[in-house]
C-alpha positions as CSV (number, residue, x, y, z in Angstrom):
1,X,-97.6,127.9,-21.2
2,X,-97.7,128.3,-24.5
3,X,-97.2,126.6,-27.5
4,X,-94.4,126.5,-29.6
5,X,-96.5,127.8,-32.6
6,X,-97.2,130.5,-30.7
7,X,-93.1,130.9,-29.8
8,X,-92.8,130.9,-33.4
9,X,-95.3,133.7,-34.5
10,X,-94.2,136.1,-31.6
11,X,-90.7,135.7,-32.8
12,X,-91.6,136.3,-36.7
13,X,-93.6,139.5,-35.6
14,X,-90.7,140.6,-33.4
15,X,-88.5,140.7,-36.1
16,X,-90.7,142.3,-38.8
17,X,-90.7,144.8,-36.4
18,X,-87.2,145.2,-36.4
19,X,-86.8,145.3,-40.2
20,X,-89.2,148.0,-40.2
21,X,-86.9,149.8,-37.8
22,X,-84.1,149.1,-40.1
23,X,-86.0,150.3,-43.2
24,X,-87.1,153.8,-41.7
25,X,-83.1,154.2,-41.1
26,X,-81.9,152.5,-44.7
27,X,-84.1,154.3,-46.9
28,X,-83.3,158.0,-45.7
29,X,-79.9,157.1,-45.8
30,X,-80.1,155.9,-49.6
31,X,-82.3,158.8,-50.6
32,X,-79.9,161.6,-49.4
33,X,-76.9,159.5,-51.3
34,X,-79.2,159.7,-54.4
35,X,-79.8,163.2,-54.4
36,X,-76.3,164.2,-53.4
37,X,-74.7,166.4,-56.4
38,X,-72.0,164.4,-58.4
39,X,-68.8,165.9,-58.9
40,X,-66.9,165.1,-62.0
41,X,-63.3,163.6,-61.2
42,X,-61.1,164.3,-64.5
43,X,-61.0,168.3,-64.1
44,X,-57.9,168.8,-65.2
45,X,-57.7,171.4,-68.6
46,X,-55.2,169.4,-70.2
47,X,-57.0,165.9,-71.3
48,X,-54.7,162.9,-71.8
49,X,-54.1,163.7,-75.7
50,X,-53.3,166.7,-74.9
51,X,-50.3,165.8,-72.5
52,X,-49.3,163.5,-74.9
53,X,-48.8,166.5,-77.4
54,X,-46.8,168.4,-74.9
55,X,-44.3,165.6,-74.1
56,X,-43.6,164.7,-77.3
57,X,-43.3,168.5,-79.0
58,X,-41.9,169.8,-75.2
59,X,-38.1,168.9,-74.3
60,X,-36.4,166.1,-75.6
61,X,-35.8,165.5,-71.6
62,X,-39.6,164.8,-70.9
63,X,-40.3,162.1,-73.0
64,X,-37.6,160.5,-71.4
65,X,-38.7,160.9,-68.0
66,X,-42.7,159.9,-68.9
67,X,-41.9,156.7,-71.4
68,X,-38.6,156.0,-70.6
69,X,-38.0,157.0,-74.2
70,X,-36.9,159.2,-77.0
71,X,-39.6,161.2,-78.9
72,X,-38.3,159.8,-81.9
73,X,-38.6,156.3,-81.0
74,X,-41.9,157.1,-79.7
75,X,-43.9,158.1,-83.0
76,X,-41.8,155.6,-84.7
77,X,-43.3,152.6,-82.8
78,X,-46.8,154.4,-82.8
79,X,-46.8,154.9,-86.5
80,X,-45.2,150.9,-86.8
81,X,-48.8,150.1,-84.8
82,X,-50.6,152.0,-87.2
83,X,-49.7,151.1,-90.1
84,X,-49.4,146.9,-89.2
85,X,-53.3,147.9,-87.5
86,X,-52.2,146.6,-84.2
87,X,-54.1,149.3,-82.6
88,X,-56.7,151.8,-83.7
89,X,-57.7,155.4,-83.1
90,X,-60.7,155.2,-81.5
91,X,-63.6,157.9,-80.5
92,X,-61.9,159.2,-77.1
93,X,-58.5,157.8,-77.5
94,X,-55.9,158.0,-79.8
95,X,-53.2,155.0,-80.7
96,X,-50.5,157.8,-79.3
97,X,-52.3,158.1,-76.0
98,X,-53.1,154.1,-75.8
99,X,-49.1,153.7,-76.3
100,X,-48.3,156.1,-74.1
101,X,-50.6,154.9,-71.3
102,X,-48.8,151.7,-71.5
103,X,-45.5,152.9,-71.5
104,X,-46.4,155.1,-68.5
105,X,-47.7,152.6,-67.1
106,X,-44.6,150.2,-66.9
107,X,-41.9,153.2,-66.5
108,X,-43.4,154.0,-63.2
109,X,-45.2,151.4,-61.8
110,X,-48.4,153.4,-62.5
111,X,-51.4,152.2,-61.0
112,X,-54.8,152.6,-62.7
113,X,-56.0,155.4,-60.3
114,X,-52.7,157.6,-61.3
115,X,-53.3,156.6,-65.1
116,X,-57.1,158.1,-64.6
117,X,-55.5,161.4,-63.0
118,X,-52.6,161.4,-65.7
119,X,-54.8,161.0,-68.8
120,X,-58.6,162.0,-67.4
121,X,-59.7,158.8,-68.9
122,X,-62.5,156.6,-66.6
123,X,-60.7,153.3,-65.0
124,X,-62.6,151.1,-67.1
125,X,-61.2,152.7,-70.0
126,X,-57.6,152.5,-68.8
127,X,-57.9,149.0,-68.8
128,X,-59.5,148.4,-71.9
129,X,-56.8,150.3,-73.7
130,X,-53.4,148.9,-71.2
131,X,-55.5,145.4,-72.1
132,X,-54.8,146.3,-75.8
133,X,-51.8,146.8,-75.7
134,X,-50.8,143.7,-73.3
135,X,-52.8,142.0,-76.4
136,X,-50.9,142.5,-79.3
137,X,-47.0,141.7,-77.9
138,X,-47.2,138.4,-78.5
139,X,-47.6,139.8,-82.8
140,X,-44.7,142.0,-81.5
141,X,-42.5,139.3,-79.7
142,X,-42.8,137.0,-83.0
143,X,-41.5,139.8,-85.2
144,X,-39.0,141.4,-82.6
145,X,-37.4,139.2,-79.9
146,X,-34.8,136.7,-81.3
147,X,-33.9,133.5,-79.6
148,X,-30.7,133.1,-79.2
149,X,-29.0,130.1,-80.7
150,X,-28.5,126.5,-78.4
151,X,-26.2,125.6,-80.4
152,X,-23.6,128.2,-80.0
153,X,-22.2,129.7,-77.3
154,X,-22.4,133.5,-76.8
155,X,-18.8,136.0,-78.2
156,X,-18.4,137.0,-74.5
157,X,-18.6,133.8,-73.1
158,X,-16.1,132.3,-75.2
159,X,-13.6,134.6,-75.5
160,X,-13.5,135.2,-72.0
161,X,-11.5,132.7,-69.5
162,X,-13.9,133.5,-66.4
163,X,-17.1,132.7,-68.2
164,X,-16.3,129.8,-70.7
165,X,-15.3,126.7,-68.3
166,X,-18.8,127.0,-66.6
167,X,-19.9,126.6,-70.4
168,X,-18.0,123.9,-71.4
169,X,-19.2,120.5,-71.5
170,X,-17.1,117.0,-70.7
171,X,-18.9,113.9,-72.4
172,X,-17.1,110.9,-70.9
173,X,-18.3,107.4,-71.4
174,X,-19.9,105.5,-68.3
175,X,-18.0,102.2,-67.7
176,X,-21.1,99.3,-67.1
């Protein structure tokens, strides 16, 4: 009978063997996948600049249909980020192309991997730049968006019978 020292070793030595097994398979594996040829992704001729360009000197139409905006609009807001330095040009991407990846983005429910295709940008860079954008609307919201007042009821509301009961308040004293 023997021992359970014994038990112990002859297990151990069984599975070394079986990690050498497993290593003769693994490492072929992994050397083939290291020498396999890379093929770059973003092929297309027109890189994301580029695009830009052609929506925004193209037909009035397509820079509707890609930002969800007029042209005009379009540079206007890009120059406004410019000049208040809310985004930069920077070595592979332009504030024009940051902008317009974001607006992409949110007109068509773009996902990273169809801003990659779109713009022949890496994902990491998409969402640095979509990041930078998300960044700097709260400077925007501050300067753009205003509150509407609590004190005084909306035009419409008032001067319309359906809306302006709902909005109307009756303060009646509580009897103790």
């Amino acid at each position: 009978m023997s021992s359970w020292e014994e038990d112990a070793r002859q297990f151990l030595l069984d599975q070394e063997e079986d990690d050498d097994e497993l290593f003769l398979v693994i490492v072929p594996a992994v050397l083939a996948a290291m020498q396999e040829e890379k093929r770059a992704v973003h092929t297309s001729s027109l890189t994301g600049a580029m695009k830009i360009k052609e929506v925004l000197e193209g037909h009035e139409i397509w820079s509707k249909v890609e930002f969800r905006m007029e042209q005009d609009i379009f540079r206007a807001i890009v120059a406004f980020l410019r000049a208040e330095d809310l985004l930069r040009d920077t070595r592979g991407v332009t504030v024009e192309e940051q902008f317009g990846m974001f607006m992409y983005m949110i007109s068509h429910n773009a996902t990273n991997q169809d801003l990659q295709k779109w713009f022949q940008h890496s994902g990491e860079t998409i969402h640095r730049k979509i990041n930078e954008v998300f960044d700097i609307i709260p400077a925007l919201t501050s300067r753009f968006v205003k509150l509407p007042s609590s004190v005084q009821t909306h035009i419409k509301i008032v001067t319309d019978s359906r809306f302006m009961p709902f909005f109307q308040v009756d303060i009646k004293p509580k009897n103790f």
